[in-house]
C-alpha positions in Angstrom: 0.0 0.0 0.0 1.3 3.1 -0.7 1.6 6.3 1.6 -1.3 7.8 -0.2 -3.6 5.1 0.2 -2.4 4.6 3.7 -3.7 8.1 4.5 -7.3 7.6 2.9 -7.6 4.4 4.1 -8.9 5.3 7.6 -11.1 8.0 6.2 -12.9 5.3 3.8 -13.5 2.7 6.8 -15.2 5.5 8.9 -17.3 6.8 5.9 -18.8 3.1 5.2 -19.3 2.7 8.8 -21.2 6.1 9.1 -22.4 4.9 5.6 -24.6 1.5 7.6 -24.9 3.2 11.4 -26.6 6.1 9.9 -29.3 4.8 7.8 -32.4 6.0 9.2 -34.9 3.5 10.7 -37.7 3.3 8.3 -34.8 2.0 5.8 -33.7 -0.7 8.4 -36.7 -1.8 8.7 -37.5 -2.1 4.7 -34.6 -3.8 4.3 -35.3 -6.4 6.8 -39.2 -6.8 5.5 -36.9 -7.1 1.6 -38.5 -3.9 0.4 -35.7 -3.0 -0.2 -32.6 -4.7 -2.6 -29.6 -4.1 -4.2 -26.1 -3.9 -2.5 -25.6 -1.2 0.3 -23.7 1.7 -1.1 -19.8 1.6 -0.4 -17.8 4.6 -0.7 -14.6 4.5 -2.5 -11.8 6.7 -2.4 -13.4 8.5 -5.6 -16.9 9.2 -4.3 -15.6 10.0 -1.3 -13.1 13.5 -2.3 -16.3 14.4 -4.7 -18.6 14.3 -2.0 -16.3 16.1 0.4 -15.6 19.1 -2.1 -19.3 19.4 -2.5 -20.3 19.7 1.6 -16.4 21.4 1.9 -15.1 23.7 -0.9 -11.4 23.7 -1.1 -9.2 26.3 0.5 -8.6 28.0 -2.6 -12.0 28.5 -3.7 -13.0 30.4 -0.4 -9.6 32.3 -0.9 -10.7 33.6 -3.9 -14.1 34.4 -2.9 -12.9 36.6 0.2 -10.8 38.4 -2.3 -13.6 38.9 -4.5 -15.9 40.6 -1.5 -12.6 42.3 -0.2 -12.6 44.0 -3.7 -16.0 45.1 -3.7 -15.7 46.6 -0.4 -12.6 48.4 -1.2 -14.4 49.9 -3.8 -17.4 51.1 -2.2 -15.1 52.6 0.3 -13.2 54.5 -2.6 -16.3 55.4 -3.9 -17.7 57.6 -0.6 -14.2 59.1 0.2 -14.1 60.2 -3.5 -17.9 61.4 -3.0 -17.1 62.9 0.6 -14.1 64.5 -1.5 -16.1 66.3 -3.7 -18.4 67.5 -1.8 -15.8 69.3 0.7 -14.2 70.8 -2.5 -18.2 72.2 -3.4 -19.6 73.1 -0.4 -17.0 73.3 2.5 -14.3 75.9 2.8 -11.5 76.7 5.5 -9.5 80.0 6.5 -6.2 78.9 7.5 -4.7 80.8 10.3 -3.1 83.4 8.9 0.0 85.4 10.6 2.2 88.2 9.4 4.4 91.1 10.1 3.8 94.5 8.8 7.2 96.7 7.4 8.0 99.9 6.6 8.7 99.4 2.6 11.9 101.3 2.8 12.9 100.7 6.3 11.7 97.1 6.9 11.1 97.9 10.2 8.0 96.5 11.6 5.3 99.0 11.9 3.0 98.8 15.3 -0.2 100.0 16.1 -1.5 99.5 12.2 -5.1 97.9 11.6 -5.7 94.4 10.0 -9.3 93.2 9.0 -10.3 90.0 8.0 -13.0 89.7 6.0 -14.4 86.7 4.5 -17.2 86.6 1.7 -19.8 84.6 0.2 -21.5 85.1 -3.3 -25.4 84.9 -3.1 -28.5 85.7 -4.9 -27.9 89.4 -3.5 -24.7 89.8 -4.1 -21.3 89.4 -1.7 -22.4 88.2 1.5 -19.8 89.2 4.6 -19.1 85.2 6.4 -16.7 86.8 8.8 -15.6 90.4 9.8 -12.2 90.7 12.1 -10.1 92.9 13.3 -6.8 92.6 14.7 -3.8 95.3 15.6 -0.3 94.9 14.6 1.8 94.6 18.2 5.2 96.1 18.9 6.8 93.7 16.7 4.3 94.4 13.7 2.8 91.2 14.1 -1.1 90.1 14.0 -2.3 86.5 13.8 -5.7 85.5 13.0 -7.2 81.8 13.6 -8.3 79.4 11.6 -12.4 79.1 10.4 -14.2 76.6 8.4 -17.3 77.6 6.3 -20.1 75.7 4.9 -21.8 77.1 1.4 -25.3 76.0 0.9 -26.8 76.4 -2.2 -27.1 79.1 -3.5 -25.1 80.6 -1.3 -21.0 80.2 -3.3 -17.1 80.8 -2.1 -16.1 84.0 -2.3 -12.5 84.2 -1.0 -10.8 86.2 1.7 -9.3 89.7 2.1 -6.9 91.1 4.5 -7.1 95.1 4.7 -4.1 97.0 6.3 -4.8 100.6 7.1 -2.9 103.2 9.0 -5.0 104.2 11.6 -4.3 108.0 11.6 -4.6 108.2 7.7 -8.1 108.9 6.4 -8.1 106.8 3.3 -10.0 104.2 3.3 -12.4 102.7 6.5 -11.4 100.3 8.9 -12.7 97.6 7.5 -13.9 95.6 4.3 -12.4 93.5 1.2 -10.9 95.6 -1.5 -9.5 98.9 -1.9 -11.2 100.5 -4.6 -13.4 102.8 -6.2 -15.1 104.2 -2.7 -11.6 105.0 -1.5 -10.4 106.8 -4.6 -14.0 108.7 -5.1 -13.6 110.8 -2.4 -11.0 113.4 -2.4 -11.2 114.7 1.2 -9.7 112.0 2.8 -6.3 112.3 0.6 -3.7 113.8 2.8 -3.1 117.9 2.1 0.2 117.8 4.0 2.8 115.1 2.8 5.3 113.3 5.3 5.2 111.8 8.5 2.8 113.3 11.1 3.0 115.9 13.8 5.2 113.6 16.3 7.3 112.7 13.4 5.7 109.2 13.0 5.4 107.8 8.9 1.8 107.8 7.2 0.9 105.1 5.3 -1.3 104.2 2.8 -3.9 101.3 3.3 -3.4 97.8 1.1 -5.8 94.8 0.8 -4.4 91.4 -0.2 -6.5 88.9 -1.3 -7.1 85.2 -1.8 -9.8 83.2 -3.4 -11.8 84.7 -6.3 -12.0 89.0 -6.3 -15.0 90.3 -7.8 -14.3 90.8 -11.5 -16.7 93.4 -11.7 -15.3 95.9 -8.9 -12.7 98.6 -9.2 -9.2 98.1 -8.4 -5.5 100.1 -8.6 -2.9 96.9 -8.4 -0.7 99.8 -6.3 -2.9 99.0 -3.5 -4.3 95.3 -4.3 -2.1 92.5 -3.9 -2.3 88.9 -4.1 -2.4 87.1 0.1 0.1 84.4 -1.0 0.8 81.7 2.2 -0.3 83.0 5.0 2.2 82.3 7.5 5.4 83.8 8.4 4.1 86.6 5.4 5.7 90.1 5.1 3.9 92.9 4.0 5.5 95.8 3.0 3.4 99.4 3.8 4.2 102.3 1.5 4.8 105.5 3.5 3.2 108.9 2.6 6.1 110.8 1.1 7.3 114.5 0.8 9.8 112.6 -1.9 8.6 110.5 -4.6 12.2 110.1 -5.1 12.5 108.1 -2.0 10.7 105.1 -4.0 13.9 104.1 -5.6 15.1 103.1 -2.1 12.5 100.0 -2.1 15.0 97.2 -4.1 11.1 95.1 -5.0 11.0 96.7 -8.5 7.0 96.3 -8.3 6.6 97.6 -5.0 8.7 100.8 -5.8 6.6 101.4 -9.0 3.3 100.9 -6.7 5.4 103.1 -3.9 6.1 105.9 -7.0 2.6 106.0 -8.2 0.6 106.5 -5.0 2.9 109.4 -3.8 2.6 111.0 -7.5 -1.2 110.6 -7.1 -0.8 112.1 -3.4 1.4 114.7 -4.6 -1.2 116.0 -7.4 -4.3 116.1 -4.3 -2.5 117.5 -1.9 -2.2 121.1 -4.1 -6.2 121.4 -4.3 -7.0 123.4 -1.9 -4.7 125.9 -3.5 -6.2 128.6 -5.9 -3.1 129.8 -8.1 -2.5 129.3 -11.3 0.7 127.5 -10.7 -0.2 125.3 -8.4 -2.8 124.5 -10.7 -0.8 123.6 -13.3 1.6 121.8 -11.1 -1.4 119.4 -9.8 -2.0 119.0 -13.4 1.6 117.7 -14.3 2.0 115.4 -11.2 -1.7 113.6 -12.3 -0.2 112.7 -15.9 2.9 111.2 -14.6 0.7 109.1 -12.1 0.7 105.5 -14.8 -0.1 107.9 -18.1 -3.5 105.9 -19.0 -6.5 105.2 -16.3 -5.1 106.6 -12.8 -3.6 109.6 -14.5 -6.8 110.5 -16.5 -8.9 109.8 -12.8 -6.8 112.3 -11.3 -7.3 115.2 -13.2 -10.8 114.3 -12.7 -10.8 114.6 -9.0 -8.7 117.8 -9.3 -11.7 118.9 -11.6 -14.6 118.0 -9.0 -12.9 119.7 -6.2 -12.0 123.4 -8.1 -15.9 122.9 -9.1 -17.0 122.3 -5.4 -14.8 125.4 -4.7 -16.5 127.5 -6.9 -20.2 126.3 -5.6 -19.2 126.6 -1.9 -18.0 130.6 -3.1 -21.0 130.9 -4.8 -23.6 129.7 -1.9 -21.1 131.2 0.8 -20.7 128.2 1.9 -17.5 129.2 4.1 -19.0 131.3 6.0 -21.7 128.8 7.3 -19.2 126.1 8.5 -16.5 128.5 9.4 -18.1 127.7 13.0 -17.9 124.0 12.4 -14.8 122.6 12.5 -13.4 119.3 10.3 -13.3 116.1 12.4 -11.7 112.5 11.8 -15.1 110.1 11.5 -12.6 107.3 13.5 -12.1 109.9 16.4 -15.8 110.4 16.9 -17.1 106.7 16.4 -16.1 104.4 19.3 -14.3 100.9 17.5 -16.6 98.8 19.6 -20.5 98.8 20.8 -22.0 96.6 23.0 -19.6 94.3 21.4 -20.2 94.7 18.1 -17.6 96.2 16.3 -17.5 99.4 13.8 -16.7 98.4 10.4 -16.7 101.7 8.4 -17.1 105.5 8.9 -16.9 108.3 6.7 -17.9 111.9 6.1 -21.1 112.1 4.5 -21.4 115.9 4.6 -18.5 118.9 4.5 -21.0 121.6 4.3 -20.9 122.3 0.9 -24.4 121.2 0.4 -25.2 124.6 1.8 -26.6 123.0 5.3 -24.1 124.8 7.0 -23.7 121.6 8.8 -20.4 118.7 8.7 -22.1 115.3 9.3 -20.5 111.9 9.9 -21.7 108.2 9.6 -20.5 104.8 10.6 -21.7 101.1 10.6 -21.7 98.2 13.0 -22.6 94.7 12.2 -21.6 91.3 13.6 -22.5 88.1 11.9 -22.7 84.8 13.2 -25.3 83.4 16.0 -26.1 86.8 17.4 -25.9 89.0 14.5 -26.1 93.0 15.1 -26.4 95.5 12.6 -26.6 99.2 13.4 -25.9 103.0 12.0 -25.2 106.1 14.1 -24.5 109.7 13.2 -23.2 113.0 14.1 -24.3 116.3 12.4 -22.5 119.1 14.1 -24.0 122.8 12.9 -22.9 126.4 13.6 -25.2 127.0 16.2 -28.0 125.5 18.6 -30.9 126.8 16.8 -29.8 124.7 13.0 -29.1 121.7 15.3 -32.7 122.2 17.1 -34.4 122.1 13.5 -32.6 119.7 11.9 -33.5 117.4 15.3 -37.5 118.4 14.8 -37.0 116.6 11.4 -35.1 113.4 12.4 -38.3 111.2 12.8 -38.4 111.4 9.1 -34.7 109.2 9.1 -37.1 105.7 9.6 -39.1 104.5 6.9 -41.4 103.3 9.4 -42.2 106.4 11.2 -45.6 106.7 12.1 -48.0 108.9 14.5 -46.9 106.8 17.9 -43.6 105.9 17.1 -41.7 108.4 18.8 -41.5 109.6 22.2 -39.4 111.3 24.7 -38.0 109.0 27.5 -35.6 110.0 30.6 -33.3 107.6 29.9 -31.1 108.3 32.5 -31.2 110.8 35.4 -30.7 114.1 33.8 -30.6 112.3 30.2 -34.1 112.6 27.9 -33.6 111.4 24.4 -36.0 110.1 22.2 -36.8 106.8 21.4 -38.5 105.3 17.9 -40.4 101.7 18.2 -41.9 101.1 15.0 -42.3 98.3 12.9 -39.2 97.6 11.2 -36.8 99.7 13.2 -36.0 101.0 16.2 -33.3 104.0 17.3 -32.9 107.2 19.7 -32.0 110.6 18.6 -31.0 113.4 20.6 -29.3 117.2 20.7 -25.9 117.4 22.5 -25.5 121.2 22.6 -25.0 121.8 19.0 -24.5 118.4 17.8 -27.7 116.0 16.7 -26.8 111.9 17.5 -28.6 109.8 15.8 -28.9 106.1 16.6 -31.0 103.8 14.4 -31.1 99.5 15.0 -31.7 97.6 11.3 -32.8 94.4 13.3 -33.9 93.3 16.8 -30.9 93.8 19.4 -31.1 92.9 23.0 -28.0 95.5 24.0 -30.3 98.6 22.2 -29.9 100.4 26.0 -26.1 99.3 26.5 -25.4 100.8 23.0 -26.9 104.2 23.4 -25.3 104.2 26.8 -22.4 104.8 25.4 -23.1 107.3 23.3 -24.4 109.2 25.6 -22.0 108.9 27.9 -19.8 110.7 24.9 -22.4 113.0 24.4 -24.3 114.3 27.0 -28.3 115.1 25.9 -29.5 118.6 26.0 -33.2 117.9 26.1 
């Protein structure tokens, strides 16, 4: 016998024994009435491996299938990460934190005490949506950080990118905060420096940038000498250009681009900072400085805001208009507007009147809003007038500020000892106005806020009502 029929051997005595023991007992019994004939069934060596691969597959069999299943799950799983995938690429978005230093272009010294915004925007059926508004001051080193955030876009709601606005903080141009520098900064001449150079105390003046990163809005109005691309946000750079009595001192920047941008912003500068004067020569000197600002877009805009202004000039002659603000002086909209409300922060003020409308009035606006869980959006301003008698009619017709007004709507309240103001409830909006000797505050709240006494608080703490 060989050693392979020594090995089955056993296995075929203990299938033919199974093959008699296990017959059930009806068949016994047929058998032994001789219903039943013919041999009893003996297993061979054969029958008995087909039998066994039938009841027991082989190994290699169920190997296969396992790695037929393992396929097939691998693939379903490739198939939801790619679909999870593409749906964070569609619909979710992150801000990575973002940190930086702020220079002195020429210097490349940091520069402290400068304003950074972050402001994050979403494309809707309206128009650009504001996802996140934040501010944060460079420290002594020049440094701000700002954290991470993630952002979820539901249809039709679409990414709009990121901007990051640096502004001097005692240079008019430009507010506080927002995404790109543009057409609202360059459309208004007043805020353009008259005097050229660093400040009073000797400190540099700087003119704001906004750097961007995601998708700008094609549409809007931009001057690359103040729009720049965000780049990686960590460990960044960013070079200021200073307010110069020099253009020349652009060719002291070695960044070829940046002394270009540094060049053209002073030249523009240079060119508004002579309108105010009414000879001929200084004229003509404005008019110079404006063509050499790039020769094409900016240079023709120029002599189109020198234009504007020597025709506002001649109206405010005309009406007298210097006489009736000669009373009132000019104020910086930043100094009058506290940053932060009842903590919502100021995100824009401006100059909405210089009294040559003929009011006799200068009158100042800003804008607070919040986003998020507890949104907050508000408007205050300050009209300051000649005398007391223009600020008492001018406060007779304030009602007249909300659309909703209505007989009812308005009362006077002591708001606190000493302090009457009035108060407007109506339908949409509510707000308080008031006189502060011959100033008029206006207050009005664009959407339910539970800090509407905490807000006014402190403005009246700033200014005290007459009433």
């Amino acid at each position: 016998m060989t050693r392979k029929n020594s090995a089955i051997a056993p296995l075929l005595a203990v299938a033919n024994w199974l093959n008699e023991r296990h017959l059930t007992h009806d068949v016994r019994k047929r058998r032994s009435r001789g219903a039943i004939a013919g041999p009893v069934v003996t297993l061979t060596r054969h029958k008995l491996k087909a039998s066994s691969e039938i009841m027991f597959p082989p190994a290699e069999a169920t190997r296969s299938m396992s790695r037929r299943l393992s396929y097939v799950g691998l693939t379903l799983l490739v198939l939801l990460l790619l679909l999870a995938a593409l749906f964070a690429i569609a619909f979710i978005h992150v801000v990575s934190p973002i940190s930086a230093k702020v220079v002195d272009a020429i210097t490349t010294k940091p520069v402290s005490g400068i304003n950074v915004c972050l402001q994050v925007d979403g494309k809707g059926l309206g128009g650009r949506e504001v996802l996140r508004s934040e501010m944060s001051p460079t420290n002594d080193s020049g440094e701000f950080f700002f954290r991470s955030s993630v952002h979820l876009m539901r249809s039709p709601r679409k990414w709009g990118g990121y901007w990051i606005r640096v502004l001097d903080p005692n240079e008019g141009i430009g507010s506080r905060c927002g995404a790109d520098i543009g057409q609202s900064e360059l459309d208004k001449t007043e805020p353009w420096p008259v005097y050229l150079g660093p400040d009073a105390n000797g400190r540099p003046k700087y003119f704001p940038v906004a750097l961007w990163r995601g998708d700008p809005d094609p549409s809007a109005f931009h001057w690359g000498a103040m729009h720049r691309a965000l780049g990686f946000p960590l460990g960044k750079r960013i070079a200021l250009i200073p307010i110069l009595q020099n253009v020349n001192d652009c060719k002291q920047i070695h960044d070829s681009s940046l002394s270009e941008d540094c060049r053209q912003l002073n030249t523009y500068a240079a060119a508004l900072s002579l309108r105010e004067n009414q000879d001929a020569e200084s004229r003509a000197r404005a008019a110079t400085l404006c063509g050499e600002v790039d020769h094409a877009f900016f240079s023709a805009w120029c002599r189109g805001k020198l234009a504007d202004f020597a025709m506002l000039q001649t109206a405010r002659q005309a009406r007298g208009d210097y006489f009736l603000t000669a009373g009132v002086p000019e104020r910086r909209p930043d100094d009058l507007f506290p940053p932060v409300v009842a903590g919502v922060p100021r995100i824009s003020s401006s100059m909405y009147d210089d009294g040559s409308r003929g009011t006799g009035r200068r009158a100042y606006s800003c804008t607070y809003l919040r986003q998020g869980d507890t949104p907050a959006y508000m408007d205050a301003s300050i009209e300051e007038f000649p005398d007391l008698e223009r600020a008492r009619e001018r406060l007779a017709a304030l009602p007249g500020g909300f659309a909703d007004q209505a007989p009812g709507t308005d009362s006077e309240v002591l708001f606190a000892p000493g302090q009457k103001i009035e108060r407007h409830r109506g339908a949409q909006y509510s707000g308080a106005f008031w006189l502060s000797n011959n100033r008029v505050i206006f207050i009005r709240f664009n959407q339910p806020f539970a800090k509407e006494d905490e807000f006014i608080a402190v403005y009246l703490a700033s200014f005290p009502s007459s009433l």
